[in-house]
C-alpha positions as CSV (number, residue, x, y, z in Angstrom):
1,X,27.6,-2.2,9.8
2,X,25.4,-1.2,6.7
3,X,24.1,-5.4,7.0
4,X,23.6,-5.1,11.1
5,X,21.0,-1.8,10.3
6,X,19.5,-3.9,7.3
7,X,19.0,-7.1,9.5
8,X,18.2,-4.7,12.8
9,X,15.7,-2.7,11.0
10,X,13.8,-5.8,9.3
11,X,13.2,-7.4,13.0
12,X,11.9,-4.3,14.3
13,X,9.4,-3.4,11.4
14,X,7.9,-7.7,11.7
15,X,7.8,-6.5,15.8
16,X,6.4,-2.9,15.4
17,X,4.1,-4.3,12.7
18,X,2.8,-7.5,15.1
19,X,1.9,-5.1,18.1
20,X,0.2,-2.6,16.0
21,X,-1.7,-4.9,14.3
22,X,-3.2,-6.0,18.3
23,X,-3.5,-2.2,18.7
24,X,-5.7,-1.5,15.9
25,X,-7.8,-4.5,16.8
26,X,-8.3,-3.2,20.4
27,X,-8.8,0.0,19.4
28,X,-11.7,-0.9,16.9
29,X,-12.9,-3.3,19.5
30,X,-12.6,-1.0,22.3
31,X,-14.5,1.7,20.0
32,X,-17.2,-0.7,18.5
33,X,-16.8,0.1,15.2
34,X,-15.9,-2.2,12.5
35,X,-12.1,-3.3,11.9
36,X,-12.1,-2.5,8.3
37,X,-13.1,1.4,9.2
38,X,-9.8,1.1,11.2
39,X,-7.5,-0.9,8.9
40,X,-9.1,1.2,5.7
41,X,-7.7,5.0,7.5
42,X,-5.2,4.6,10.5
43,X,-3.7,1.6,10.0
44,X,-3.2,2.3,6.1
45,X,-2.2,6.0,6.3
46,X,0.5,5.1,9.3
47,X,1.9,2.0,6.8
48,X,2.3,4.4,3.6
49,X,3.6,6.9,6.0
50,X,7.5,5.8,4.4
51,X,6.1,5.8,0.3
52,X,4.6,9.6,1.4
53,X,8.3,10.7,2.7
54,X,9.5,9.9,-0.2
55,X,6.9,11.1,-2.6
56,X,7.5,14.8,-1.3
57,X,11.5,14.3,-1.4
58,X,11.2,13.1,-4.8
59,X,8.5,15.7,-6.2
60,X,10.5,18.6,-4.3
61,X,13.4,17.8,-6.5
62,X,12.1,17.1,-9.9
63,X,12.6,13.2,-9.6
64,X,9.5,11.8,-11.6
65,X,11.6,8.3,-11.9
66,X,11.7,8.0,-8.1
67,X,8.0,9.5,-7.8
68,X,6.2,7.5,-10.0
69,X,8.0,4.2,-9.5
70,X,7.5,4.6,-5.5
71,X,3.5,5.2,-6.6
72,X,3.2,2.9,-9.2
73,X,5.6,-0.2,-7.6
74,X,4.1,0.1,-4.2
75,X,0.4,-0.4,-5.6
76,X,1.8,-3.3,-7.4
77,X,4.0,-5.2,-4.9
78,X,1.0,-4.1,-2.2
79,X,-1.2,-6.1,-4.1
80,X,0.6,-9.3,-6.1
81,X,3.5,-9.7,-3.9
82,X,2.0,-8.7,-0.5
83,X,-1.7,-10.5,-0.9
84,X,-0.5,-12.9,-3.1
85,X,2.1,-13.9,0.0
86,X,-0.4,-13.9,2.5
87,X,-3.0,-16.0,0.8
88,X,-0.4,-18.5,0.8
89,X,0.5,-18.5,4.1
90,X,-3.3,-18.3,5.1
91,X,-6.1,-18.0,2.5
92,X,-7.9,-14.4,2.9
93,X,-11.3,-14.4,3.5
94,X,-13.4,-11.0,2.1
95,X,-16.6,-9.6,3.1
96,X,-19.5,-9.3,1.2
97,X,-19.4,-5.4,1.7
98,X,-15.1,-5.6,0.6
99,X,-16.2,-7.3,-2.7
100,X,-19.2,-4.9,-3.2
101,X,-18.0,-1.8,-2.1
102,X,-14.4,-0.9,-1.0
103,X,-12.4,-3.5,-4.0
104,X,-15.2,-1.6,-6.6
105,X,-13.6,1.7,-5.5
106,X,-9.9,0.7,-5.5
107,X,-10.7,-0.7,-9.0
108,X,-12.1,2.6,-10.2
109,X,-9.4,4.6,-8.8
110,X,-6.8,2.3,-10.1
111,X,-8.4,2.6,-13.4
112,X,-8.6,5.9,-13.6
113,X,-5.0,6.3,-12.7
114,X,-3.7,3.8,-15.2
115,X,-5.2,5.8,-17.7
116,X,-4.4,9.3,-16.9
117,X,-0.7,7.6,-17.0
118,X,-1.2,6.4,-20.7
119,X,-2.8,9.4,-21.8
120,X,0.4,11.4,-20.2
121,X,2.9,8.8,-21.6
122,X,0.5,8.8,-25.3
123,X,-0.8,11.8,-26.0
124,X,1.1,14.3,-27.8
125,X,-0.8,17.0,-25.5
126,X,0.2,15.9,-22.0
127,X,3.6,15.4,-23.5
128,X,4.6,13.3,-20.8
129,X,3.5,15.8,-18.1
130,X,1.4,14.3,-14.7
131,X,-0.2,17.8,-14.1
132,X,-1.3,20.0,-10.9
133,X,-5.0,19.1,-12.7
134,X,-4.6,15.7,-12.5
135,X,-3.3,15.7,-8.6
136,X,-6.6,17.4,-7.9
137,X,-8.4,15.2,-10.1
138,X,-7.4,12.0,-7.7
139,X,-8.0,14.6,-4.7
140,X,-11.3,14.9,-5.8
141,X,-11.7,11.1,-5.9
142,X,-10.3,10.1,-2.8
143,X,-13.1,12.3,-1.4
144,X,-15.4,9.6,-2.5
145,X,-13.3,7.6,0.1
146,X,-14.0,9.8,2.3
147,X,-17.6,10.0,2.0
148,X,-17.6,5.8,2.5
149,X,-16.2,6.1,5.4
150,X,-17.8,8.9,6.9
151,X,-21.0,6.3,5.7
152,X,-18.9,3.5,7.7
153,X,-18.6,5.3,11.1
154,X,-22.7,6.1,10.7
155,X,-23.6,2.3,10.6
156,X,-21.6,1.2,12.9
157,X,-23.4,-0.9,15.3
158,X,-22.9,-1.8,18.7
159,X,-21.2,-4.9,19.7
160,X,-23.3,-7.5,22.2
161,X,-21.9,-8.1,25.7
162,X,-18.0,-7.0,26.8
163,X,-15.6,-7.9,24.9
164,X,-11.8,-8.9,26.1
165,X,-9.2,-7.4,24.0
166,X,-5.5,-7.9,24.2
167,X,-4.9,-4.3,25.3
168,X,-7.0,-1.4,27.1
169,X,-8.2,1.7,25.1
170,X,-5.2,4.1,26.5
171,X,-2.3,1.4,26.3
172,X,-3.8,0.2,22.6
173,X,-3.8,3.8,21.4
174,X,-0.1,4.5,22.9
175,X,1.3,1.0,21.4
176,X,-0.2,2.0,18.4
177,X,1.5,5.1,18.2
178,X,5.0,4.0,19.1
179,X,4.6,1.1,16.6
180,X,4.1,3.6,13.8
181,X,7.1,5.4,14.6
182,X,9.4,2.2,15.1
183,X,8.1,1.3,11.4
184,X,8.7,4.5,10.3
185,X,12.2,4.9,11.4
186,X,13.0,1.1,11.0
187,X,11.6,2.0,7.2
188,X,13.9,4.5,6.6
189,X,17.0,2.6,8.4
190,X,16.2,0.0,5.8
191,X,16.2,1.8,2.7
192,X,19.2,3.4,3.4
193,X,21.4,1.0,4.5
194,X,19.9,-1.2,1.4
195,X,21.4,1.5,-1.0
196,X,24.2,1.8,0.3
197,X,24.8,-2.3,-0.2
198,X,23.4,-1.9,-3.4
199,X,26.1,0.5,-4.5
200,X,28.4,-1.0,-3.0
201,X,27.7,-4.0,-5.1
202,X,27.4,-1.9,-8.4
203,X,23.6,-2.2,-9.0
204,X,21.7,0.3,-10.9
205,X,19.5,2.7,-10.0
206,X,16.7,1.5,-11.5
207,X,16.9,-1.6,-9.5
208,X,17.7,0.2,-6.9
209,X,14.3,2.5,-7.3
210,X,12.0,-1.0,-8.0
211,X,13.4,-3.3,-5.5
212,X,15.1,-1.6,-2.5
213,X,13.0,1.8,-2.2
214,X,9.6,0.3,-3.5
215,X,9.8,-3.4,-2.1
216,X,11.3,-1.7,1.1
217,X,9.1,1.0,1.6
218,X,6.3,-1.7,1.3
219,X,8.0,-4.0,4.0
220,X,5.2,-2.2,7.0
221,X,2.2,-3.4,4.4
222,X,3.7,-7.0,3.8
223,X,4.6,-7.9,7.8
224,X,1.1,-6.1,8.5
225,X,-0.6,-8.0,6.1
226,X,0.9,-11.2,6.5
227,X,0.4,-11.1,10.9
228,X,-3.1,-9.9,10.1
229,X,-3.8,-13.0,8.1
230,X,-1.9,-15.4,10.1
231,X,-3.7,-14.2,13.5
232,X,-7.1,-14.5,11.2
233,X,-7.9,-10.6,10.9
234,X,-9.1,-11.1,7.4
235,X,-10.5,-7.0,7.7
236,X,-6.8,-5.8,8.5
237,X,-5.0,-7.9,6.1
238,X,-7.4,-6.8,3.1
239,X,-8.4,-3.4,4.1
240,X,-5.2,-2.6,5.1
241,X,-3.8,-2.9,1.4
242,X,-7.5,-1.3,-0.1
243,X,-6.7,1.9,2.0
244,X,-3.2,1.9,1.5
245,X,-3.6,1.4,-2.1
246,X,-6.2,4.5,-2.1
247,X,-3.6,6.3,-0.3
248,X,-0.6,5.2,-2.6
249,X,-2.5,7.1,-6.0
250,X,-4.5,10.0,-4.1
251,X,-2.6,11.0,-1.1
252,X,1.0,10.2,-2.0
253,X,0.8,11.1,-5.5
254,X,-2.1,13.1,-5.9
255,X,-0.9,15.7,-2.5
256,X,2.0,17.2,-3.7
257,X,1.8,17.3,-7.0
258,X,-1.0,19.5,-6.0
259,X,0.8,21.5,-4.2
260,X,4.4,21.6,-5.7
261,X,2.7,21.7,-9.4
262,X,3.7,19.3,-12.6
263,X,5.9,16.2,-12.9
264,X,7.6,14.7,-15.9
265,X,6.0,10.6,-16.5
266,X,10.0,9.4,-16.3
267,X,10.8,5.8,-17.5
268,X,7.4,4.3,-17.4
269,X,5.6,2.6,-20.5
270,X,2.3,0.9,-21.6
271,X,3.4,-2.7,-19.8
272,X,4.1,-1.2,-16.8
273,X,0.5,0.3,-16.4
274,X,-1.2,-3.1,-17.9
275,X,0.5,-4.1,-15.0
276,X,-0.4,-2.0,-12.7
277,X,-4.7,-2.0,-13.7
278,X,-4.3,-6.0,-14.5
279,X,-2.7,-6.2,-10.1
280,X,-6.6,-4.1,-9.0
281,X,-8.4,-6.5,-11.3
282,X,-7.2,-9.7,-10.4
283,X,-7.9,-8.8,-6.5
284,X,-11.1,-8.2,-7.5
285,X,-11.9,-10.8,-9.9
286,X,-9.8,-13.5,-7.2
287,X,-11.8,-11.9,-4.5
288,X,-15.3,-12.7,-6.1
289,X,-14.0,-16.2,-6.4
290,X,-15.6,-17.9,-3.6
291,X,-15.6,-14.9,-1.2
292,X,-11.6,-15.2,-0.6
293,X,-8.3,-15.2,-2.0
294,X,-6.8,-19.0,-2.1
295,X,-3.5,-20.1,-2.2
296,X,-3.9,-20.8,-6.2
297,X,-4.8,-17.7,-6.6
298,X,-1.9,-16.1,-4.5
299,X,0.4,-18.5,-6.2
300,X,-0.9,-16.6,-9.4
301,X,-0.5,-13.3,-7.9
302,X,3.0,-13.9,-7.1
303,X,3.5,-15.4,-10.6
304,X,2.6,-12.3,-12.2
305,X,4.8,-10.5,-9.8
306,X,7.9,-12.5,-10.6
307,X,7.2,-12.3,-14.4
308,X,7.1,-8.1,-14.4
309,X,10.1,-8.1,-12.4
310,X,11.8,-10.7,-14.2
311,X,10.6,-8.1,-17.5
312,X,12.4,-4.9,-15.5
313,X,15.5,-6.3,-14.9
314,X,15.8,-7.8,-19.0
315,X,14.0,-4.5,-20.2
């Protein structure tokens, strides 16, 4: 049964994740303003929707392992496994305002995350400790996010003669909302039943934490990315992984920590974060390369992947 829920649950996410990728592009069409603004806040706060659920669990309960690896392994496998996938399939094209504006901030968030982590894991003063100070800290940042999109919805211009999209304003907006909730529930249909056959089978739960509840919960950003590339929306494929990365470190982290106060750094170390700022760079640096991500360069991304987790499961 638990294999039926894990096969059942993969189809609908790649089906719930294909129509609301149409949505969103109706929607922003429909709207006139640009598809990034939409792939950058809805589309990436309804994909991280499953790595916020279990955040709170997690941080309600005192399980920093669970916390920070869900934080930490979704920014990671959003970025090398995810991109790195997709350029493969389909090269990614970027924007010049992507490589100058929205991949600078990711970068600058990641960075600043990646070192609050070693100074926690480091310092004899933090002792370990990600504190109520530092979830505000990334609060505080992600307004900066906020303040380029509010800049975003200001310039957006109007779109020259009528323009036929797949669905009308009402339907996209109602297909857009049961897709999130099929992803949602298929999400956590997934996870579950991918436990419980990893128990069955005697795995640990570290693996466990890394590959089922991380790579799973990232399943809605790696079918979303990889039909938004295939059907040539290079905006949803690239800002849908920028905002949910942005997300990922200031919503899913950064929120309840504020609000349910301090959590223990558990089972992380200095190759883990490398890691983690090395994933924000090479999106950047790869994206700068000619104005899109190749195949090479996705090759490379999932390289690096298969190295780190190669280096969790030996480690």
């Amino acid at each position: 049964m638990e294999y039926l829920l894990l096969i059942f649950s993969m189809l609908m996410i790649i089906k719930a994740a294909d129509i609301l990728v149409d949505a969103a592009v109706s929607i922003a069409e429909k709207l006139k303003v640009p598809k990034i603004l939409i792939a950058l806040t809805i589309v990436a706060f309804s994909t991280c929707a499953p790595e916020l659920a279990v955040s709170f669990t997690s941080i309600a309960t005192h399980n920093g392992a669970i916390a920070f690896a869900n934080v930490v392994g979704s920014c990671i496998v959003n970025i090398l496994l995810v991109i790195g996938l997709s350029a493969i399939i389909n090269p990614i094209r970027v924007k010049d305002s992507t490589i100058k504006k929205e991949l600078p901030l990711l970068l600058l968030i990641t960075l600043a995350f990646s070192v609050t982590l070693l100074e926690g894991i480091l310092s004899p003063k933090a002792a370990g400790i990600f504190s109520r100070a530092n979830g505000f800290l990334f609060l505080s940042l992600f307004s900066l996010f906020v303040i380029y999109i509010i800049q975003l919805v200001r310039r957006r211009t109007k779109t020259e003669g009528e323009i036929v999209s797949k669905y009308s304003i009402g339907r996209a907006i109602v297909y857009f909302i049961l897709s999130v909730i099929a992803i949602i529930i298929s999400s956590d249909l997934l996870v579950n039943s991918a436990v419980k056959i990893a128990e069955d089978l005697n795995i640990s739960q570290k693996l466990i934490t890394m590959v089922v509840i991380v790579i799973g919960t990232s399943l809605p950003e790696l079918v979303m990315t990889v039909v938004s590339s295939k059907k040539e929306e290079h905006e949803m494929a690239i800002g849908n992984i920028i905002g949910t990365n942005i997300f990922n470190i200031c919503i899913v982290l950064g929120l309840p920590i504020a609000l349910l106060g301090d959590i223990a750094i558990v089972g992380f170390n200095v190759v883990d974060i490398i890691v983690l700022a090395l994933s924000a760079f090479l999106l950047f640096i790869f994206a700068n390369n000619g104005r899109k991500v190749s195949r090479v360069e996705g090759i490379i991304m999932i390289l690096v992947f298969v190295s780190y987790y190669v280096y969790l499961f030996l480690s």
